[in-house]
N, C-alpha and C positions, 0 to 999 in steps of 0.2 A: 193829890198828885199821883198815887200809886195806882188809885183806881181810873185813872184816867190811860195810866199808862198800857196798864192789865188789859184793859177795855179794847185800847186799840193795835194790842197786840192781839189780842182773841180776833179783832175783827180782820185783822192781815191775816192771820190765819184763815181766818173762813172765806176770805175771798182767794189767797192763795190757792185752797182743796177745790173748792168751785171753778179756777181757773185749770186746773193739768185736766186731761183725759184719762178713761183707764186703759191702761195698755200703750206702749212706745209705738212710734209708726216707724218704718222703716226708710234708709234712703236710698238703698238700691231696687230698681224699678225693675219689677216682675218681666219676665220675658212678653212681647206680645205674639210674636209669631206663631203661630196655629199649627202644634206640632201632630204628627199622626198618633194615636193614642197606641196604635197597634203597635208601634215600633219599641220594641226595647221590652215591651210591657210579660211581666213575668206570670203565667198563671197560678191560680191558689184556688183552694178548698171554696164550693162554693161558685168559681165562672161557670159558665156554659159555655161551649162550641157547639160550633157545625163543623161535622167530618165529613168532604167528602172523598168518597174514593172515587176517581173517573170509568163511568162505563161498568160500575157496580152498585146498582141503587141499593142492593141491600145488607150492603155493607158500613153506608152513609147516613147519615142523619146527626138530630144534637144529640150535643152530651151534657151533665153536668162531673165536673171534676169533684168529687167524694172527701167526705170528708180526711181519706188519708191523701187524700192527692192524687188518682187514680181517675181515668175513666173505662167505664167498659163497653167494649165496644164487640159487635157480632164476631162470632167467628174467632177472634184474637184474645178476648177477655181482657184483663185489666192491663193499663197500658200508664205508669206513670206519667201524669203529668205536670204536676205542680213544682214552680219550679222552671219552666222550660216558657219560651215563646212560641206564639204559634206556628213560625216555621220551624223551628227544632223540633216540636210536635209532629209535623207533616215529616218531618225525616226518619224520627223515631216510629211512626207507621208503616212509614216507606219500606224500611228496611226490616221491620219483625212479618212483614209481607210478604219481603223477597227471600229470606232468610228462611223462614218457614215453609217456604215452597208454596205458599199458599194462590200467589200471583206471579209471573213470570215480570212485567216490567208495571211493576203501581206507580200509578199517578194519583199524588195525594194532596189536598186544601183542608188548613185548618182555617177559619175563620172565627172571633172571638163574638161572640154574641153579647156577653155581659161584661163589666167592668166591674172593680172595687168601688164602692158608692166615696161621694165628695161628702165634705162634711160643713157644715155653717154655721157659726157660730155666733155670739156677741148680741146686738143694737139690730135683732130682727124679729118678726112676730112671731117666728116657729122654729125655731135654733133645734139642727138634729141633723140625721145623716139621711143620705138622699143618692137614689140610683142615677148612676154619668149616664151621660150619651152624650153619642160623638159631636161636635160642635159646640160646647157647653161654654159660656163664659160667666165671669162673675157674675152680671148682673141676670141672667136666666138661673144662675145659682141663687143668688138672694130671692129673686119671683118664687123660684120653689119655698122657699123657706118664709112665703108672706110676704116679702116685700119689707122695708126698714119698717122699723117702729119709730117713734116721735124722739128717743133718745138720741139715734144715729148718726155717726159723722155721714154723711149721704156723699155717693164718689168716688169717695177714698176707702180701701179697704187693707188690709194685711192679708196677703197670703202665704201660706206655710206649704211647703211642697220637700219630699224626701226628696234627696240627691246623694244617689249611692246610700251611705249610712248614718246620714247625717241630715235631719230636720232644718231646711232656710227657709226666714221669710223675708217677703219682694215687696214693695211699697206696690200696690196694684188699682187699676181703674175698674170701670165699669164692665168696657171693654176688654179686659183681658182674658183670652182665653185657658180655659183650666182641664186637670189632670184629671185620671183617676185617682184615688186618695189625697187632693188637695184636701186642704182646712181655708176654709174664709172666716176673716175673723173682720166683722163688722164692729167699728170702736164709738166709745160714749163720743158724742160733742162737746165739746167746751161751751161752758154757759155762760 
């Protein structure tokens, strides 16, 4: 009787671990709306810009922001940037241009070239980090990363997105469109 019992408790067991997934899915549903990535988006060590100044080719061109946060740019030399947006950029030129006497009225465009890479994780062929570009959704995110593996809840995904200082994740589809520094987190199937 005891081994009968033993038995089929081990076996509710083993179909119970067989039954959960790994990892919770979420209920609140990722945003879908297509936001501009430029907005808001803070530069760091590592993006690239394009500066231009209007009506001064050679003063214009990319940059890459430095490892301390810094680009250098002709004529003005190192100009923090990390930190700022690309308009507070363009203002921060503006003015070390007017200030310096260097330009009587600049007109300036920062433009961000590069983004912070997305990351992809879980129930995919090639789990790892991956350079954004603008229009990016989950599912152009999973393609990058191989496409699902045969584990995969296919559809449904987790995404984890910082907001202010604080890490949330969105119950998210195929179609949702994603950040810079998103995480997709593709989860096992239930068998």
């Amino acid at each position: 009787m005891w081994k009968a019992t033993i038995g089929l408790l081990l076996a509710a067991a083993v179909l119970v671990g067989c039954a959960s997934t790994v990892g919770e899915f979420p209920s609140e549903p990722a945003p879908q709306t297509a936001l501009n990535p430029t907005d808001g988006y803070l530069l760091e060590p590592g993006n690239r810009v394009r500066v231009i100044v209007f009506n001064e080719n050679n003063l214009s061109g990319d940059f890459t922001v430095d490892t301390i946060g810094n680009i250098q740019l002709p004529l003005i030399g190192n100009v923090r940037a990390s930190g700022l947006t690309a308009k507070a950029l363009s203002g921060r030129i503006t003015e070390i241009l007017r200030r310096d006497a260097y330009m009587k009225d600049p007109s300036v465009a920062v433009e961000i070239q590069t983004f912070r890479p997305f990351y992809v994780l879980g129930e995919v062929r090639q789990a790892g980090e991956f350079p954004y570009t603008v229009g990016m959704t989950v599912l152009g995110a999973i393609a990058r990363a191989g496409g699902y593996d045969y584990r995969a809840r296919q559809g449904q995904v987790v995404l984890a997105r910082m907001i202010g200082e604080e890490q949330k994740e969105y119950a998210a589809t195929e179609r949702t469109p994603i950040l810079p520094g998103d995480i997709i987190k593709v989860l096992e199937r239930r068998f």
